[in-house]
C-alpha positions in Angstrom: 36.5 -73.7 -213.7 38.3 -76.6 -215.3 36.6 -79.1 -217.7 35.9 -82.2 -216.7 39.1 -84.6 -216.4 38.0 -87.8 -217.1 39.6 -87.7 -221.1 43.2 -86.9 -219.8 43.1 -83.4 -221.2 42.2 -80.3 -219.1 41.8 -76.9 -220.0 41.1 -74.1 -217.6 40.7 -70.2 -219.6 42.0 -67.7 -216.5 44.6 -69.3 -215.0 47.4 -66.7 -215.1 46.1 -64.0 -212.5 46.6 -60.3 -214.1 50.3 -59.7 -211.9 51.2 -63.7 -212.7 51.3 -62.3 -216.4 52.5 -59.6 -216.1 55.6 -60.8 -214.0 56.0 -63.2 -216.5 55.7 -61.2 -219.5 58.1 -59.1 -217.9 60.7 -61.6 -217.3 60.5 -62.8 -220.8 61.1 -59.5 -222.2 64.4 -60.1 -220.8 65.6 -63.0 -222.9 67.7 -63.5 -226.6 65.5 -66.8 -227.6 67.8 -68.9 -230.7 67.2 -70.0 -234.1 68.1 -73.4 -234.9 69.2 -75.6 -236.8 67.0 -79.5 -237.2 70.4 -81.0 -238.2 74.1 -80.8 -237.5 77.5 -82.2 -239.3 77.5 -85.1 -236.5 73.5 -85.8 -236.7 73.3 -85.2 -240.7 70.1 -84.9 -242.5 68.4 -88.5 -243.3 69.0 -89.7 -247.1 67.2 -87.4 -249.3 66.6 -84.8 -246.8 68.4 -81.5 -246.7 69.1 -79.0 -243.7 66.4 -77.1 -242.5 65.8 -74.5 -240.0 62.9 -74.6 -237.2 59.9 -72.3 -238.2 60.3 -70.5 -234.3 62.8 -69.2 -232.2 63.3 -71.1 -228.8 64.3 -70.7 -225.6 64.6 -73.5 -223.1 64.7 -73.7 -218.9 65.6 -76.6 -216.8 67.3 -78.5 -219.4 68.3 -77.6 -223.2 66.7 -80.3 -225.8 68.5 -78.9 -228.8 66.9 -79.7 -232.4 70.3 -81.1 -234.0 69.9 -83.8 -230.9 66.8 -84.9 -232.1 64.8 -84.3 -228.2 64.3 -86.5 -226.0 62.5 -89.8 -226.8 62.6 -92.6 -224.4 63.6 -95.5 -224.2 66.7 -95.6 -226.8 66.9 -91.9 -226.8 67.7 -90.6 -224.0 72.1 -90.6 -223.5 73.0 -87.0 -224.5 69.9 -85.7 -226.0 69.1 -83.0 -222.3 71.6 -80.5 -221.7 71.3 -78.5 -218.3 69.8 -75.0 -218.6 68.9 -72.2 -216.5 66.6 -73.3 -213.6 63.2 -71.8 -213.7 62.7 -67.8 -212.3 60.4 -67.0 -209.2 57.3 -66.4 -211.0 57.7 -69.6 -213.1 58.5 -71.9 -210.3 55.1 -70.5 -208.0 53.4 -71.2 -211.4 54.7 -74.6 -211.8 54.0 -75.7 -207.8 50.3 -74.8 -208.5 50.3 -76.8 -211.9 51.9 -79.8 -210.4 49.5 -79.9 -207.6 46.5 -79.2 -209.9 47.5 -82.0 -212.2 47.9 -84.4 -208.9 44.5 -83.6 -208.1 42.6 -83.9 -211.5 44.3 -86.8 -213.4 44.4 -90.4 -212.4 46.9 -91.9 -210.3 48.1 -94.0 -212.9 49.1 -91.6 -215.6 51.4 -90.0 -213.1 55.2 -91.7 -212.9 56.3 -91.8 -209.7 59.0 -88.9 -209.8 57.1 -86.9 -212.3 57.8 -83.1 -211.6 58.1 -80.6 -214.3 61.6 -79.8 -214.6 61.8 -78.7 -218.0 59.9 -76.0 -219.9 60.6 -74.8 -223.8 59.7 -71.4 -224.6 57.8 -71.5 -228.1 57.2 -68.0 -229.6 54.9 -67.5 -232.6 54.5 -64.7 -235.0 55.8 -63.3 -238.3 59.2 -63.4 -239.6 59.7 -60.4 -241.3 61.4 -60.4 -244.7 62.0 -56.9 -245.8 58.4 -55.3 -246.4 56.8 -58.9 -246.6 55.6 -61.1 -243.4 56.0 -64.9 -243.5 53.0 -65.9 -241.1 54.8 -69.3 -239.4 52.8 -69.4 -235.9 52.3 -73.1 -236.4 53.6 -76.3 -235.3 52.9 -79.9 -237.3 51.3 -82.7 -235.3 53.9 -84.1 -233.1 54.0 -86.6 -229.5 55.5 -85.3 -226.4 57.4 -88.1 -225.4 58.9 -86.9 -222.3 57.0 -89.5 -219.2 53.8 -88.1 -217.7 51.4 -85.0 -218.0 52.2 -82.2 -219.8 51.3 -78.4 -219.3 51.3 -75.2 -221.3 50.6 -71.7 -219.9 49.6 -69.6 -223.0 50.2 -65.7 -223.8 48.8 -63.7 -226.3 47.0 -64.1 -229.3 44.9 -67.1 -228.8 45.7 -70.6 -230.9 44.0 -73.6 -232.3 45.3 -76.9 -231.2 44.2 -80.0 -232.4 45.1 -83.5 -231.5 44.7 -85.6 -234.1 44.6 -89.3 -235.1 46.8 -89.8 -238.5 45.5 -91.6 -241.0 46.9 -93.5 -243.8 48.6 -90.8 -246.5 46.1 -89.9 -248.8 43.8 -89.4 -246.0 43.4 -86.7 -243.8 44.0 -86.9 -240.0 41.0 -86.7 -238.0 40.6 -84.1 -235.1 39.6 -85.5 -232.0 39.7 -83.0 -229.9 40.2 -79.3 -230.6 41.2 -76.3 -227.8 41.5 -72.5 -228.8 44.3 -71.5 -225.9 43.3 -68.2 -224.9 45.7 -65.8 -223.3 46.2 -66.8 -219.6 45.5 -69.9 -220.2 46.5 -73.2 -218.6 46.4 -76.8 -220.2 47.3 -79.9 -219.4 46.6 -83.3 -220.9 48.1 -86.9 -219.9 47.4 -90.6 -219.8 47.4 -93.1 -222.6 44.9 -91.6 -225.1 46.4 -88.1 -225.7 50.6 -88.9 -224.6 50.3 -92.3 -226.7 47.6 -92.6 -229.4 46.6 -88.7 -230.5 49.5 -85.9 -232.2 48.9 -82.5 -231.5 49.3 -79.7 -233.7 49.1 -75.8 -233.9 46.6 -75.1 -236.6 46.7 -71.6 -236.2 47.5 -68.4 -234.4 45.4 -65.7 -234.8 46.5 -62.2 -235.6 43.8 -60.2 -234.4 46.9 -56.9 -233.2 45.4 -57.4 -229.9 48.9 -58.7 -228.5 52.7 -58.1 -229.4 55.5 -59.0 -227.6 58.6 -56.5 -227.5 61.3 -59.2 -227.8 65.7 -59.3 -229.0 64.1 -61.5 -232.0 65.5 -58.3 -235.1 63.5 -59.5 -238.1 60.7 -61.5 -236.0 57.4 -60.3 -234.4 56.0 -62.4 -231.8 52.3 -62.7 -231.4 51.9 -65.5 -229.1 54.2 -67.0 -226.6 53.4 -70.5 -225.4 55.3 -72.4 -222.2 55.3 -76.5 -222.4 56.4 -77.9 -219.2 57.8 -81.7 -218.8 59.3 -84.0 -217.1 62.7 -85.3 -217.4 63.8 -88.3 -215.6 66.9 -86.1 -213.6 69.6 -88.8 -214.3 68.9 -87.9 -218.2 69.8 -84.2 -217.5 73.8 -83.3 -218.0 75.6 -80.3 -218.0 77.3 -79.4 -220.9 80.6 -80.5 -219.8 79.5 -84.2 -219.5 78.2 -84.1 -223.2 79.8 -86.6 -225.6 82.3 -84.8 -227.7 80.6 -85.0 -231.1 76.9 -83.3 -229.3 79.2 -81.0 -227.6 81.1 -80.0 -231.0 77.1 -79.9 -232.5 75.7 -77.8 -230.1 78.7 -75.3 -229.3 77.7 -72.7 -231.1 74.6 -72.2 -229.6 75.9 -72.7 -226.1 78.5 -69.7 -227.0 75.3 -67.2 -228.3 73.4 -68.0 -225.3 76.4 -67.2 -222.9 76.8 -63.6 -224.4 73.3 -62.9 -222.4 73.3 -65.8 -219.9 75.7 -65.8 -217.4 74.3 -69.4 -216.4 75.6 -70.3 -220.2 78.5 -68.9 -219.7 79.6 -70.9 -216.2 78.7 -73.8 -218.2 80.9 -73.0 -221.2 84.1 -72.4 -218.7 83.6 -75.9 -217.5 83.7 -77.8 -220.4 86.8 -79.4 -221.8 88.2 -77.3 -224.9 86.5 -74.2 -223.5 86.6 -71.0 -226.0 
């Protein structure tokens, strides 16, 4: 059963019946996730920061919130930041009908925009990346907002993780933990409303490696443990295929678009399209 709603956040442990997974797990097998890049020559590095790469690979459905874009953060950020993606399969969309209507039922009114559906869903997947004989352990995320409008969900697979949402404190100073969740395989949760969209980050602490779960995926030198889906809304007017992208995202985020469309025939319709097509 579900915890108690009244906080915003809601956690329920089995929600993912045994053929749910395993459809799932099977579809996933069936994707090339990407490495990317946080910056790009037309969204540079800030002064006195340097190029970095994010510590996951990523896949996205519904629409494409690439990294070198900086996401999307409303209200000034929202032009050219969601590029459409593949829509969601079978399994996920079932998944996603039961989630919405769960989320209907056990959060308030009021922290539900009028519109909210979750249309978009990023495809985190944790592990080691393997570096010749050694393993770099980077199944963690820093403490971050969701600032896409409304309630957010995450279906969980595999080794379990820690999340935290935290208050930040002054530098110096460490955060303090509010609330903290292990996600356990099969796992649903969802949290919304002022408190944890607004005031609280969240963060990965941990993922365990345990061996209990691995995950056969076209990552070469990476070996996922976990896989996590977050699902959001996006506002549909904010979603635009890649041929409506302004020219300098569009040149930013190419190169990607073309490695996606060697396995994506959705990527690929989008790339004939687009003006300057390769």
């Amino acid at each position: 059963m579900p915890q108690a709603p009244s906080s915003g956040h809601l956690y329920e442990r089995d929600f993912l019946t045994p053929g749910q997974r395993a459809e799932l797990v099977q579809w996933l097998a069936t994707l090339h996730p990407i490495w990317e890049d946080r910056f790009s020559e037309n969204h540079p590095p800030p002064p006195g920061q340097k190029q970095r790469g994010l510590l996951r690979p990523v896949y996205w459905l519904g629409n494409w919130q690439f990294a070198c874009l900086d996401y999307y953060r409303p209200p000034h950020g929202t032009r050219d930041r969601c590029v459409r993606a593949e829509p969601f399969p079978a399994v996920l969309a079932e998944l996603v009908r039961a989630i919405e209507a769960l989320t209907k039922l056990e959060l308030r009114d009021a922290d539900i925009p009028k519109g909210w559906h979750l249309n978009t869903c990023l495809v985190n997947f944790y592990g080691d990346r393997l570096e010749g004989e050694r393993r770099v352990d980077v199944a963690r995320v820093g403490e971050h907002k969701d600032f896409e409008p409304g309630p957010v969900a995450s279906l969980s697979l595999g080794e379990r993780a820690l999340i935290q949402f935290v208050r930040s404190q002054r530098p110096g100073e460490r955060d303090e933990v509010v609330l903290q969740q292990w996600l356990e395989d099969a796992s649903l949760q969802i949290f919304g409303g002022p408190r944890f969209k607004d005031q609280l980050f969240h963060r990965v602490q941990r993922v365990e490696r345990k061996g209990t779960h691995r995950f056969p995926m076209h990552l070469g030198d990476f070996e996922t443990r976990r896989i996590n889906l977050t699902l959001r809304y996006v506002p549909d007017q904010h979603v635009v295929p890649f041929a409506q992208l302004n020219a300098k995202s569009a040149s930013d985020v190419r190169g990607y678009m073309e490695t996606l469309a060697r396995y994506a025939p959705f990527f690929a319709r989008e790339l004939a399209t687009a003006p300057g097509k390769g």
